[in-house]
PDB file of N, CA, C and O in Angstrom:
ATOM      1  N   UNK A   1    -179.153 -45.682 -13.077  1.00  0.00           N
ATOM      2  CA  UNK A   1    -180.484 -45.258 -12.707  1.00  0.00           C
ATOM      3  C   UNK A   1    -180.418 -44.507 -11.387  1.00  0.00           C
ATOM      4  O   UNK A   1    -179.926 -45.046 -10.395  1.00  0.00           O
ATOM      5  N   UNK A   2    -181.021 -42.982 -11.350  1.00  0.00           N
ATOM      6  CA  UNK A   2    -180.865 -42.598 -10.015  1.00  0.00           C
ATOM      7  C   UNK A   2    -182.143 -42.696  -9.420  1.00  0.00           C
ATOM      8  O   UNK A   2    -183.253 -42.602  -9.944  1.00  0.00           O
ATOM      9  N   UNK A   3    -181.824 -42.895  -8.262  1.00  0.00           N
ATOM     10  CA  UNK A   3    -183.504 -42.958  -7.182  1.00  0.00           C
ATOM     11  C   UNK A   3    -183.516 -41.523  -6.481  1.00  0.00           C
ATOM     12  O   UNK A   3    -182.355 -41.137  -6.337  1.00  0.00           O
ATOM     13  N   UNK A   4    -184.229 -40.828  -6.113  1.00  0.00           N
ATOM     14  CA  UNK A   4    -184.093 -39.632  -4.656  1.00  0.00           C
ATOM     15  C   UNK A   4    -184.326 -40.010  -3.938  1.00  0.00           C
ATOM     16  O   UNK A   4    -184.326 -39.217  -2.997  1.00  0.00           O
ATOM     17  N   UNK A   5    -184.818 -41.708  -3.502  1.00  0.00           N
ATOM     18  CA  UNK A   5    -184.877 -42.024  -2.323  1.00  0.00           C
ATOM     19  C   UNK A   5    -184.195 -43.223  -2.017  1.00  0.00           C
ATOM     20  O   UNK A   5    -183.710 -43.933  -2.899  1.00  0.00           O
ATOM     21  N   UNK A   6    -184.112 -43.575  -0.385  1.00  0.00           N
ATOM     22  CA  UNK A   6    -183.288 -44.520  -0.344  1.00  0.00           C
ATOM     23  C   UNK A   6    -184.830 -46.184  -0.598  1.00  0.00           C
ATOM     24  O   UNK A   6    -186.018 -46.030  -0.312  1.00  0.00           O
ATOM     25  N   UNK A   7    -184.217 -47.510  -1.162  1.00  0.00           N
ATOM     26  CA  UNK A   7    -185.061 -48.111  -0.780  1.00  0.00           C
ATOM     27  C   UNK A   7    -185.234 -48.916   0.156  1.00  0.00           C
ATOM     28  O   UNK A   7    -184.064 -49.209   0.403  1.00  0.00           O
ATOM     29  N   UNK A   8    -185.985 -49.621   1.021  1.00  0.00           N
ATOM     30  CA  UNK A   8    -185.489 -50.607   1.800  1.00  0.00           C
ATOM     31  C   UNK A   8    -186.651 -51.502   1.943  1.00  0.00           C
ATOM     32  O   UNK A   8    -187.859 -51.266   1.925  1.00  0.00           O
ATOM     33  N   UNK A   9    -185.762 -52.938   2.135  1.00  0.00           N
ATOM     34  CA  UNK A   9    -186.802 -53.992   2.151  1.00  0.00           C
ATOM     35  C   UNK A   9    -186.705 -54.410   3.520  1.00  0.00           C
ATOM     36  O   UNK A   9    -185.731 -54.519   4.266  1.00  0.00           O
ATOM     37  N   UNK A  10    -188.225 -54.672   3.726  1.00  0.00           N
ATOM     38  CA  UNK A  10    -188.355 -55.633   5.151  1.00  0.00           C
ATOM     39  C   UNK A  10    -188.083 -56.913   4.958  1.00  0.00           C
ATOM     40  O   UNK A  10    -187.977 -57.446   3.854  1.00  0.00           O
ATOM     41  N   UNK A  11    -187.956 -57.468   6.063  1.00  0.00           N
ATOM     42  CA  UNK A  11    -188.091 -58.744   6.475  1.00  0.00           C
ATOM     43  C   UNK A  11    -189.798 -59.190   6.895  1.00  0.00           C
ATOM     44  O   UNK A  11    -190.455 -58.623   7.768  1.00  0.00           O
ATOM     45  N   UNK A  12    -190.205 -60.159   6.165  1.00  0.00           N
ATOM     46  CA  UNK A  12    -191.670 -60.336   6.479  1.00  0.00           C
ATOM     47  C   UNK A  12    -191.949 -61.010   7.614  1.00  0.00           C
ATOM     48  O   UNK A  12    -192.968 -60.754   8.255  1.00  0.00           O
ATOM     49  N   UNK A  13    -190.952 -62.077   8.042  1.00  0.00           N
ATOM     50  CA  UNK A  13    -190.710 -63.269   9.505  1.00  0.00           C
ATOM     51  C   UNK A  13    -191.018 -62.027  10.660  1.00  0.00           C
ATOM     52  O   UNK A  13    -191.752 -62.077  11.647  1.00  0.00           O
ATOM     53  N   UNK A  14    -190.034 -60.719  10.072  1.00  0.00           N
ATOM     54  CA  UNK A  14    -190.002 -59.826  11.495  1.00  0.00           C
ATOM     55  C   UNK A  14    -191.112 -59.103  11.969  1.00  0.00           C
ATOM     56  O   UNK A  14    -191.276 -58.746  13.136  1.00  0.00           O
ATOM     57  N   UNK A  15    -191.891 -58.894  10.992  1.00  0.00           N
ATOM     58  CA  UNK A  15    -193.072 -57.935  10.654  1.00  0.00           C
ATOM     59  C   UNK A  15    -193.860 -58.947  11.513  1.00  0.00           C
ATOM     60  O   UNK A  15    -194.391 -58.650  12.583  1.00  0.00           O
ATOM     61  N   UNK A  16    -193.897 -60.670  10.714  1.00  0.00           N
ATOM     62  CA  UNK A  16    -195.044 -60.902  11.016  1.00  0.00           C
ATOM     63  C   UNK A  16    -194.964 -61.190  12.606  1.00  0.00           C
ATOM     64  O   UNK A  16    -196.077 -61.097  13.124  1.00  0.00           O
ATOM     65  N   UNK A  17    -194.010 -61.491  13.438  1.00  0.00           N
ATOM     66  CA  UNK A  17    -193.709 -61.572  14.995  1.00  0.00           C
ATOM     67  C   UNK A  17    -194.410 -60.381  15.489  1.00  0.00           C
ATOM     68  O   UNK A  17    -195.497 -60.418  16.066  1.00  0.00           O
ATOM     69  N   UNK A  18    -193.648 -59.196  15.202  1.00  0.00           N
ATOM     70  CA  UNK A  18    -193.369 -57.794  15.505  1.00  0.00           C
ATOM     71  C   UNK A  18    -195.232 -57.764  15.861  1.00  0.00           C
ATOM     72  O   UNK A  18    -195.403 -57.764  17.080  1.00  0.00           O
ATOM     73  N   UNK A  19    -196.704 -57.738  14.989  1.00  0.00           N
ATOM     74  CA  UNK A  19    -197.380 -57.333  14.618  1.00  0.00           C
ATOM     75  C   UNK A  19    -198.365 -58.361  16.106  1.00  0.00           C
ATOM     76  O   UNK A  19    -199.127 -58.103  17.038  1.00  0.00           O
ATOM     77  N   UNK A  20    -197.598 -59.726  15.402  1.00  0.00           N
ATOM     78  CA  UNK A  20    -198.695 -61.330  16.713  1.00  0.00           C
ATOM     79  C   UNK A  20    -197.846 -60.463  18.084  1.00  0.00           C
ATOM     80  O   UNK A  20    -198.754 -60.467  18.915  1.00  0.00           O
ATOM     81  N   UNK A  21    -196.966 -59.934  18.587  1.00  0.00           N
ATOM     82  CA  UNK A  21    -196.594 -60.034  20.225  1.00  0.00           C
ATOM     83  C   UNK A  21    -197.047 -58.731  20.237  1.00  0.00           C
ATOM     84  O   UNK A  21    -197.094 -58.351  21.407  1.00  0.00           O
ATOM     85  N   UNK A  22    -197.555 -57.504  19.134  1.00  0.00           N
ATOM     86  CA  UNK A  22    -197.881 -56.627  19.803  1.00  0.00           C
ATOM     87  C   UNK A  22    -199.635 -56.591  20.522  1.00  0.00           C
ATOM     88  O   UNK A  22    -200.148 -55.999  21.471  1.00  0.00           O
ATOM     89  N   UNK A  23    -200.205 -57.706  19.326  1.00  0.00           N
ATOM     90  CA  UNK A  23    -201.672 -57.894  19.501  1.00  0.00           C
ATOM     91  C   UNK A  23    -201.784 -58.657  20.853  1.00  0.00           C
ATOM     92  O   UNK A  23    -202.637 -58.360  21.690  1.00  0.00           O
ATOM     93  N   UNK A  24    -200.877 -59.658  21.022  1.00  0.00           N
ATOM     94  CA  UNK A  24    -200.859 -60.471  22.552  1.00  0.00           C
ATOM     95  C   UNK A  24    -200.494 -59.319  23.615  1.00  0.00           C
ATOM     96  O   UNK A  24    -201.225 -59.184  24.596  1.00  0.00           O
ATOM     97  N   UNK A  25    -199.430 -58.529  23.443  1.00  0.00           N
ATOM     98  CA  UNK A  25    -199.697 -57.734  24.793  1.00  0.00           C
ATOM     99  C   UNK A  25    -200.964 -56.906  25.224  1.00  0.00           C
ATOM    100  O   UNK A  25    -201.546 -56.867  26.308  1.00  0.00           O
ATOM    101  N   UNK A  26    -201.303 -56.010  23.580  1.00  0.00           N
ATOM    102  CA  UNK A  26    -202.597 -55.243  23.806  1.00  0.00           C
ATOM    103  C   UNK A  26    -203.773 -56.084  24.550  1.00  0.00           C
ATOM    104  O   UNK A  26    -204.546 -55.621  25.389  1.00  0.00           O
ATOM    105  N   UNK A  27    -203.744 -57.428  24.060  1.00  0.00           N
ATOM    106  CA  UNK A  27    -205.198 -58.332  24.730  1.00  0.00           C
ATOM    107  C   UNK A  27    -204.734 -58.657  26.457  1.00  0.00           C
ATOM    108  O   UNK A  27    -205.572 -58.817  27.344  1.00  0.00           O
ATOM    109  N   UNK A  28    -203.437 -58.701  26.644  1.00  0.00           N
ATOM    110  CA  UNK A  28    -202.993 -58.939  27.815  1.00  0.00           C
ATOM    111  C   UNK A  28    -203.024 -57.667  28.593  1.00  0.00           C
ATOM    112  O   UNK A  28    -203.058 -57.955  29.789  1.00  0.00           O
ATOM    113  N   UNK A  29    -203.026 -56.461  28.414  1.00  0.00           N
ATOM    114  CA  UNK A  29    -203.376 -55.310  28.729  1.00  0.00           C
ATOM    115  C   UNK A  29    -204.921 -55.405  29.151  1.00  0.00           C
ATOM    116  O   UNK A  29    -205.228 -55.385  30.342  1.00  0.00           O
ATOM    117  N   UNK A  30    -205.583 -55.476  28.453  1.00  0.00           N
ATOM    118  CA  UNK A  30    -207.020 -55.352  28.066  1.00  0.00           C
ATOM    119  C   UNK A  30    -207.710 -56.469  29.177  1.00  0.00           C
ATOM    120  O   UNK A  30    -208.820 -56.171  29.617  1.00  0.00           O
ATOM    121  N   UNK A  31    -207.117 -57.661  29.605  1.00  0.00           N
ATOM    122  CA  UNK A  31    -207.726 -58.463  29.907  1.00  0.00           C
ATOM    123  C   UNK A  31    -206.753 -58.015  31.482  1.00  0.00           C
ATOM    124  O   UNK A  31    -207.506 -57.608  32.366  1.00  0.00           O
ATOM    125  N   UNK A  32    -205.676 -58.042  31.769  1.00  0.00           N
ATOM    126  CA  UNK A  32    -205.376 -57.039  33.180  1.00  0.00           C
ATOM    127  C   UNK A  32    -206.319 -55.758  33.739  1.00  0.00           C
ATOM    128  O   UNK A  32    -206.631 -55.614  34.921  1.00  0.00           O
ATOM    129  N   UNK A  33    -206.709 -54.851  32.630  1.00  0.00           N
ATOM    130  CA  UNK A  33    -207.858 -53.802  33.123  1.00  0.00           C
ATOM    131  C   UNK A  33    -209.036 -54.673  33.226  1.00  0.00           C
ATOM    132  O   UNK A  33    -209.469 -54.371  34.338  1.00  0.00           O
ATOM    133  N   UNK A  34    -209.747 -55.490  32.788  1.00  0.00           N
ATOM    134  CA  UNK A  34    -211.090 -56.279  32.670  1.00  0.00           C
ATOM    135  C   UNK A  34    -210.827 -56.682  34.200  1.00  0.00           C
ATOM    136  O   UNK A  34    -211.541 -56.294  35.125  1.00  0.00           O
ATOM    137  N   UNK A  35    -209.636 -57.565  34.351  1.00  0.00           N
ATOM    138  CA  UNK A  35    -209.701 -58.541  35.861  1.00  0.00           C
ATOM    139  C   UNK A  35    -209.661 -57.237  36.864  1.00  0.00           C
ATOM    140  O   UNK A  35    -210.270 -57.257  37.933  1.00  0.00           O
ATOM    141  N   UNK A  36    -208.876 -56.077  36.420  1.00  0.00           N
ATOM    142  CA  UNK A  36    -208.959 -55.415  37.560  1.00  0.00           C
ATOM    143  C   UNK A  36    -210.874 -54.571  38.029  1.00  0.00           C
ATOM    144  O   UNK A  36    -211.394 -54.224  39.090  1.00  0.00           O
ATOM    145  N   UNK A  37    -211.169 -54.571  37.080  1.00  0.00           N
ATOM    146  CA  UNK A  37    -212.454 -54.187  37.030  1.00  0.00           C
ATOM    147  C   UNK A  37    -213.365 -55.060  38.074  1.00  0.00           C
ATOM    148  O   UNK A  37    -213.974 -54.625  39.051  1.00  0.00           O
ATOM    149  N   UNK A  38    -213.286 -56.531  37.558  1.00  0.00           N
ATOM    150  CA  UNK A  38    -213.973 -57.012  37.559  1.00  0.00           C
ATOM    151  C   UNK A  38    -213.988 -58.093  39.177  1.00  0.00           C
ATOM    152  O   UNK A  38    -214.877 -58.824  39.613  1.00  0.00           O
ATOM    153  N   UNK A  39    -212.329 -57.706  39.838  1.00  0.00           N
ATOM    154  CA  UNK A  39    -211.864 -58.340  41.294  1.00  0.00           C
ATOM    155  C   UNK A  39    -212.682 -57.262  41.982  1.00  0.00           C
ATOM    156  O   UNK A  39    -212.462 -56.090  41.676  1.00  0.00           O
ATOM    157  N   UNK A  40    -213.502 -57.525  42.784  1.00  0.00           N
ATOM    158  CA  UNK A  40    -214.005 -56.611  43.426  1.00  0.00           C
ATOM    159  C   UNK A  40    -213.399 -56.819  45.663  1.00  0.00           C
ATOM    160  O   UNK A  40    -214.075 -56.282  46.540  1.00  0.00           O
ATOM    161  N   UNK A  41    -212.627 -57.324  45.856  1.00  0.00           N
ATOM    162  CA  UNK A  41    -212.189 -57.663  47.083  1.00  0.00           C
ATOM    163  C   UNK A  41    -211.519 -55.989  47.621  1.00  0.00           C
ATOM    164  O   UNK A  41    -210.986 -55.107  46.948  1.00  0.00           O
ATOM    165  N   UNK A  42    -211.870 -56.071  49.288  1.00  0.00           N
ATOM    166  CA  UNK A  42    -210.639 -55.197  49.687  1.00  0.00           C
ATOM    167  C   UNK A  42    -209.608 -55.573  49.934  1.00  0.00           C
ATOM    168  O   UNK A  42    -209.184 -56.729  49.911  1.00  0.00           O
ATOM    169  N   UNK A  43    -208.874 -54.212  50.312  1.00  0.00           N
ATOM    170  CA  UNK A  43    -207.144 -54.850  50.794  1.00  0.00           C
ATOM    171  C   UNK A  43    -206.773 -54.709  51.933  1.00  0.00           C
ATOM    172  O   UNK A  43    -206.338 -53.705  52.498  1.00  0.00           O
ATOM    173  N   UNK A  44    -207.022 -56.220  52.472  1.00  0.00           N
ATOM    174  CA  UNK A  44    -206.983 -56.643  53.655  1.00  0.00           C
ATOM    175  C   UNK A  44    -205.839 -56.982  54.288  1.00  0.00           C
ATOM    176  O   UNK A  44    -205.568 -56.697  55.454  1.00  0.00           O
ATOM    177  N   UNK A  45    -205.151 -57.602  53.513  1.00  0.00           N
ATOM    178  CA  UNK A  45    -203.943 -57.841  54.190  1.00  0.00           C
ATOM    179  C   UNK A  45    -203.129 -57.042  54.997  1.00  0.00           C
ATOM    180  O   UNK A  45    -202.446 -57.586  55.865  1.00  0.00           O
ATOM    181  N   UNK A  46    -203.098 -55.638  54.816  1.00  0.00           N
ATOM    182  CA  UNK A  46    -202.111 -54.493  54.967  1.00  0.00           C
ATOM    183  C   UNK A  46    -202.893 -54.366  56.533  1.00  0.00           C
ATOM    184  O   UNK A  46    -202.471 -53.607  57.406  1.00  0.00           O
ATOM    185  N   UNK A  47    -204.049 -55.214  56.695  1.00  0.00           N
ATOM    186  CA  UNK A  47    -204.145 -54.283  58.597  1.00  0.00           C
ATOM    187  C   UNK A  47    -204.639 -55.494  58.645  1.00  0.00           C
ATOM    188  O   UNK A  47    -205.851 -55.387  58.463  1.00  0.00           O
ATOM    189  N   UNK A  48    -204.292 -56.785  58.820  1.00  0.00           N
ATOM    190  CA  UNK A  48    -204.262 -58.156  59.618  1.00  0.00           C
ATOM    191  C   UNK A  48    -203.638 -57.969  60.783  1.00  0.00           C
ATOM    192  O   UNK A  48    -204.166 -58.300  61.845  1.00  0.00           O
ATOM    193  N   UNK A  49    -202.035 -57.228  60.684  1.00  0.00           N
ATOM    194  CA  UNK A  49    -201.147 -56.810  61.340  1.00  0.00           C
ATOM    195  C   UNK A  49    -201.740 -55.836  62.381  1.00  0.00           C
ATOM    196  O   UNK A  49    -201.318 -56.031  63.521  1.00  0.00           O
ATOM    197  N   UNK A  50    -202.552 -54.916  62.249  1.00  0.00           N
ATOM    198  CA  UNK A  50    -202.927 -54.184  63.123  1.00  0.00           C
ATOM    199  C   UNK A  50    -204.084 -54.278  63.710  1.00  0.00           C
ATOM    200  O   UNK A  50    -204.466 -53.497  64.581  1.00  0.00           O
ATOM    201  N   UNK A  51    -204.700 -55.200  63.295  1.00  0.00           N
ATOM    202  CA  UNK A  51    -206.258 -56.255  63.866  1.00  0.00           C
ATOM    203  C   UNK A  51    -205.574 -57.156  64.780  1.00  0.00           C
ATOM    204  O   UNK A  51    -206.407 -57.880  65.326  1.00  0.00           O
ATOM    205  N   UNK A  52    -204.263 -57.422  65.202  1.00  0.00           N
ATOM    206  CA  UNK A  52    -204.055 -58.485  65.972  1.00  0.00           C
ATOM    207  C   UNK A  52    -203.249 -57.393  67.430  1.00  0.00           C
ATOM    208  O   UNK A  52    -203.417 -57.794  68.581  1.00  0.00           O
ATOM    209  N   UNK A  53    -202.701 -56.513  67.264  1.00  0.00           N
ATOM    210  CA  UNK A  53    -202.406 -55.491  68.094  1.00  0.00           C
ATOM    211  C   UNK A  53    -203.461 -55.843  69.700  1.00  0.00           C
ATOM    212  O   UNK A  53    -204.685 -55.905  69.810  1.00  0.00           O
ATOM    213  N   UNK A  54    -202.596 -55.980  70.533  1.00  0.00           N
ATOM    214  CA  UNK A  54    -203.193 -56.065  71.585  1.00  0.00           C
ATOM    215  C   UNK A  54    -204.279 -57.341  71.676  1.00  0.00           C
ATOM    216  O   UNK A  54    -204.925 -57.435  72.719  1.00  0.00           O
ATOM    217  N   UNK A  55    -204.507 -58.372  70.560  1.00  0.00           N
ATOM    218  CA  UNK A  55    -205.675 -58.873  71.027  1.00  0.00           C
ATOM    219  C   UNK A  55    -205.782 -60.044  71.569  1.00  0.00           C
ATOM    220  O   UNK A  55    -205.096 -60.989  71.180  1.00  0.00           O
ATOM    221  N   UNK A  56    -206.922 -60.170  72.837  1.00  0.00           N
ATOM    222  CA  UNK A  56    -206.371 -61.688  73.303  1.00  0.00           C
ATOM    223  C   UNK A  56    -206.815 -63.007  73.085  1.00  0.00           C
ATOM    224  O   UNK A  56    -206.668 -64.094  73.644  1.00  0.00           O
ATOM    225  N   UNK A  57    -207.382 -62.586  72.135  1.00  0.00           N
ATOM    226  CA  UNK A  57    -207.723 -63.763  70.984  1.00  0.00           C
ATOM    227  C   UNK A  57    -206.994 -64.632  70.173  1.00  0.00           C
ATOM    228  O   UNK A  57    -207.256 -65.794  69.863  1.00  0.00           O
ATOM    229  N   UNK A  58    -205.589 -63.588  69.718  1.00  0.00           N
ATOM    230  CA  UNK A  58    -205.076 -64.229  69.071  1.00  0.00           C
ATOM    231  C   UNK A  58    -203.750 -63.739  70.067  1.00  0.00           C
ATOM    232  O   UNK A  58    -203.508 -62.739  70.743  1.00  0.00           O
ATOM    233  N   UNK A  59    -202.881 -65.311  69.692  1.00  0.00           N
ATOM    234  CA  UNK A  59    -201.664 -65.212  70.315  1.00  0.00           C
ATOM    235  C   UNK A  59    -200.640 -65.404  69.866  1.00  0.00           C
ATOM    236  O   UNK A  59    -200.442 -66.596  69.633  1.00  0.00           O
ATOM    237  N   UNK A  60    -199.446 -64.417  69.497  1.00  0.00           N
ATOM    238  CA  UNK A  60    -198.469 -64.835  68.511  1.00  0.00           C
ATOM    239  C   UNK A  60    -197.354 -65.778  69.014  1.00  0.00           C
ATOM    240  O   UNK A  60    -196.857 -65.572  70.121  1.00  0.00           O
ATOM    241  N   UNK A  61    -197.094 -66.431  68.521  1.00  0.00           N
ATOM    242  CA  UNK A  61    -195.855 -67.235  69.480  1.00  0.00           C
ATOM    243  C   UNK A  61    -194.236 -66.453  69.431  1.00  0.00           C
ATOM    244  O   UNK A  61    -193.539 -66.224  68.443  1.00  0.00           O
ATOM    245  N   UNK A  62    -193.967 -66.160  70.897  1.00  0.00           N
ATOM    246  CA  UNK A  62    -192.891 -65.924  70.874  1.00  0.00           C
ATOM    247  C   UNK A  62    -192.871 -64.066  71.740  1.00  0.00           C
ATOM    248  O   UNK A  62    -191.848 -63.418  71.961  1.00  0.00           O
ATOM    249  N   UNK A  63    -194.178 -63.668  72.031  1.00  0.00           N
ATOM    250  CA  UNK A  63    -194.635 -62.712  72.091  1.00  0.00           C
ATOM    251  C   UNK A  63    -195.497 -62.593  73.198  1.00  0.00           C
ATOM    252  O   UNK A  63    -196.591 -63.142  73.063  1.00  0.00           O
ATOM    253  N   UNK A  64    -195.297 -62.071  74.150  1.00  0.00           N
ATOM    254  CA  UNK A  64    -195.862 -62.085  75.700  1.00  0.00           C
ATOM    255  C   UNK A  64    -197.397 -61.212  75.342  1.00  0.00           C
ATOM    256  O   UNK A  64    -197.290 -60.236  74.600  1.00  0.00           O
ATOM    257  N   UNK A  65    -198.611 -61.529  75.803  1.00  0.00           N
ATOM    258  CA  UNK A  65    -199.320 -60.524  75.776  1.00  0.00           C
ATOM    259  C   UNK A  65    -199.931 -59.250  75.988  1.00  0.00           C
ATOM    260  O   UNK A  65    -200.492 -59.161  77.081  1.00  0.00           O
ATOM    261  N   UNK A  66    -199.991 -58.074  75.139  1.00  0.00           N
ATOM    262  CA  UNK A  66    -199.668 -57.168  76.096  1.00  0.00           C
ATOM    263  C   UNK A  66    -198.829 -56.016  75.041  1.00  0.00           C
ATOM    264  O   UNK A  66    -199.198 -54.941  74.566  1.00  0.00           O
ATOM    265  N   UNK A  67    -197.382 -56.886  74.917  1.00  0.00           N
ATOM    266  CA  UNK A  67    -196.724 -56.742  74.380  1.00  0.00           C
ATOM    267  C   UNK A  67    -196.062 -55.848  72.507  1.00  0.00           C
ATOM    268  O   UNK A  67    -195.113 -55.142  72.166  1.00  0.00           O
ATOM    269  N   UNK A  68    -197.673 -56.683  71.601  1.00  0.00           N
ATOM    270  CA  UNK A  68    -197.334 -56.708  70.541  1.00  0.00           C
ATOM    271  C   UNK A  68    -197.008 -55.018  69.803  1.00  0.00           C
ATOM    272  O   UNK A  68    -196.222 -54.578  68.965  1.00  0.00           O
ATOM    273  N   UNK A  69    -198.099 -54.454  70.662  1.00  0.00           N
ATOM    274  CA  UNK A  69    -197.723 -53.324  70.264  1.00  0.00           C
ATOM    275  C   UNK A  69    -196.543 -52.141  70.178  1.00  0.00           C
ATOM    276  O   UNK A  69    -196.500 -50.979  69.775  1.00  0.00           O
ATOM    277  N   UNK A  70    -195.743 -52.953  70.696  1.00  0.00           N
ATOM    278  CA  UNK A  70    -194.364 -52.169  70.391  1.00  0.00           C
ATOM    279  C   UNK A  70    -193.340 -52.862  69.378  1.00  0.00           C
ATOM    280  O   UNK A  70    -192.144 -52.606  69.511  1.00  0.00           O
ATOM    281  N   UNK A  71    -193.804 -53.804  68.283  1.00  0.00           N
ATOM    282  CA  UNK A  71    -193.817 -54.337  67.200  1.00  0.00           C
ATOM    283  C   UNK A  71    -193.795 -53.263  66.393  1.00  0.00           C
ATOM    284  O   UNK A  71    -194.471 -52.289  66.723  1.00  0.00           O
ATOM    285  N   UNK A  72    -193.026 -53.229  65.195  1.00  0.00           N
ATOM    286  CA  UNK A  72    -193.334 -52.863  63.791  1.00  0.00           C
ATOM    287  C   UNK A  72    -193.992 -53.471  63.183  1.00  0.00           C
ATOM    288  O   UNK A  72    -194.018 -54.701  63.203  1.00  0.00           O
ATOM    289  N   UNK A  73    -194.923 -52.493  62.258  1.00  0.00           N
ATOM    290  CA  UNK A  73    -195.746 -53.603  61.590  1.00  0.00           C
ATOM    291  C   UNK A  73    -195.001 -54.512  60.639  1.00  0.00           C
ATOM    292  O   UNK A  73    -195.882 -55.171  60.087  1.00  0.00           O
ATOM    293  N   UNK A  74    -194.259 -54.743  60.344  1.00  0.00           N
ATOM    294  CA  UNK A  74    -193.316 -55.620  59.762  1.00  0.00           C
ATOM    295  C   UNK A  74    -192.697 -56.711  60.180  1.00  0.00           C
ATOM    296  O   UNK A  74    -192.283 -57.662  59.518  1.00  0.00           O
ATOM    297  N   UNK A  75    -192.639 -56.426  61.850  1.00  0.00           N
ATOM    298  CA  UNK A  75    -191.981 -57.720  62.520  1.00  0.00           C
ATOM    299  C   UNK A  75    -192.906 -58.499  62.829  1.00  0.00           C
ATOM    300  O   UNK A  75    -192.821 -59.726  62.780  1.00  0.00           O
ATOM    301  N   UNK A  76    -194.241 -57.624  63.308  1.00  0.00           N
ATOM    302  CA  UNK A  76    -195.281 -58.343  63.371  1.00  0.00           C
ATOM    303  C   UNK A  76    -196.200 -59.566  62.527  1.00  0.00           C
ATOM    304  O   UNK A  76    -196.650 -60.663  62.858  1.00  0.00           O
ATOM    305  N   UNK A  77    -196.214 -58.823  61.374  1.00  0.00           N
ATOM    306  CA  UNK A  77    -196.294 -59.473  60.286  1.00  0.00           C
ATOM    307  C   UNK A  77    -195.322 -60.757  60.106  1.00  0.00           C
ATOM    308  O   UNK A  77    -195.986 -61.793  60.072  1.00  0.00           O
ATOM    309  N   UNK A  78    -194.464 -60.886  60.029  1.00  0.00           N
ATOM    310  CA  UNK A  78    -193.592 -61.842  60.202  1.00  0.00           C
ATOM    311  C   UNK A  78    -193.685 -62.680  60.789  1.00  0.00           C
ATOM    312  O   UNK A  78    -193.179 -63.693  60.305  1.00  0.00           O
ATOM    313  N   UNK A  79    -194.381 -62.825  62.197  1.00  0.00           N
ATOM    314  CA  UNK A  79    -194.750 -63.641  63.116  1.00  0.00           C
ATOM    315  C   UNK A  79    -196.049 -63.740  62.739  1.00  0.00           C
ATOM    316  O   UNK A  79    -196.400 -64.619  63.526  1.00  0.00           O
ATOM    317  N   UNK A  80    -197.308 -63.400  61.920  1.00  0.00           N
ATOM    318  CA  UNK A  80    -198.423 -64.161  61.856  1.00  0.00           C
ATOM    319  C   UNK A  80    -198.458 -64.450  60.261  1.00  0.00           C
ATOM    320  O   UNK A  80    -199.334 -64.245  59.420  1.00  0.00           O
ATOM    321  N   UNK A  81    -197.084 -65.042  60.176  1.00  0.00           N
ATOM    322  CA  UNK A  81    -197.224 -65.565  58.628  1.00  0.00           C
ATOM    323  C   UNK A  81    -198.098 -66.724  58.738  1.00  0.00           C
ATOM    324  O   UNK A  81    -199.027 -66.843  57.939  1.00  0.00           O
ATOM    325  N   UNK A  82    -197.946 -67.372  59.419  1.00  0.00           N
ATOM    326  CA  UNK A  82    -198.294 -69.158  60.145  1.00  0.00           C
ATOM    327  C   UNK A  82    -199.940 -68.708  60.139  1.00  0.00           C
ATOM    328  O   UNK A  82    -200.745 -69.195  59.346  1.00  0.00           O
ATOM    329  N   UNK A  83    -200.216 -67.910  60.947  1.00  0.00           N
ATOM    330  CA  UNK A  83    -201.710 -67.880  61.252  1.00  0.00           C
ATOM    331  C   UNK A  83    -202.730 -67.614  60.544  1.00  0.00           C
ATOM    332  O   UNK A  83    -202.765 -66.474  60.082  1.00  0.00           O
ATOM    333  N   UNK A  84    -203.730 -68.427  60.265  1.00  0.00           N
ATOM    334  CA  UNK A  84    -204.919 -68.196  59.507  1.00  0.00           C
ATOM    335  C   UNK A  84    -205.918 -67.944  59.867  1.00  0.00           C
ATOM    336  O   UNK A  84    -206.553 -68.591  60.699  1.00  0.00           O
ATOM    337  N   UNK A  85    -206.311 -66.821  59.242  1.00  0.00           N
ATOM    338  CA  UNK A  85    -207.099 -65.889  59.087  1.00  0.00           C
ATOM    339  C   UNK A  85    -208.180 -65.645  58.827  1.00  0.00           C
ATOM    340  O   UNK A  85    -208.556 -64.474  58.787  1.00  0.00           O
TER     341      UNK A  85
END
C-alpha cells in the first residue's frame, strides 16, 4: 500500500501536559499584567539613598556627618540596609 504522505502518531500524555502548562503560563502572564496594573506604589527605594545625603536626621553608623556625600550610591545604600524607613 503506498501513502504520499508520511504518517505520524502523537502521544496523547504529551499533548495533554504540552496544552495544561501552556494555559498555566498564559493565566500566569495575564495575572503578572493584572498585578502590574493594579500595584499602584512609587519607586522609592532607588532615592532612600539620596534622601539621606547630608541629613542630620539621620545618622549612618560608621560615617562622620557631613561626610556621606562622597559615598556612592551603592556604598551608601549598604550602610542603611539596617535603617527603617
Amino acid at each position: 500500500m503506498f501513502l504520499p504522505f508520511t504518517i505520524v502518531r502523537c502521544n496523547w500524555d504529551y499533548i495533554a501536559i504540552l496544552t495544561a502548562l501552556s494555559i498555566f503560563l498564559i493565566v500566569c502572564a495575564l495575572f503578572g499584567a493584572w498585578l502590574r496594573y493594579r500595584i499602584d506604589t512609587p519607586e522609592i527605594l532607588g532615592y532612600v539613598s539620596a534622601m539621606t545625603i547630608d541629613n542630620p536626621d539621620i545618622s549612618i553608623p560608621g560615617v562622620e556627618l557631613g561626610s556621606a556625600s562622597s559615598l556612592d550610591g551603592l556604598q551608601r545604600t549598604q550602610l542603611l540596609k539596617d535603617l527603617r524607613v
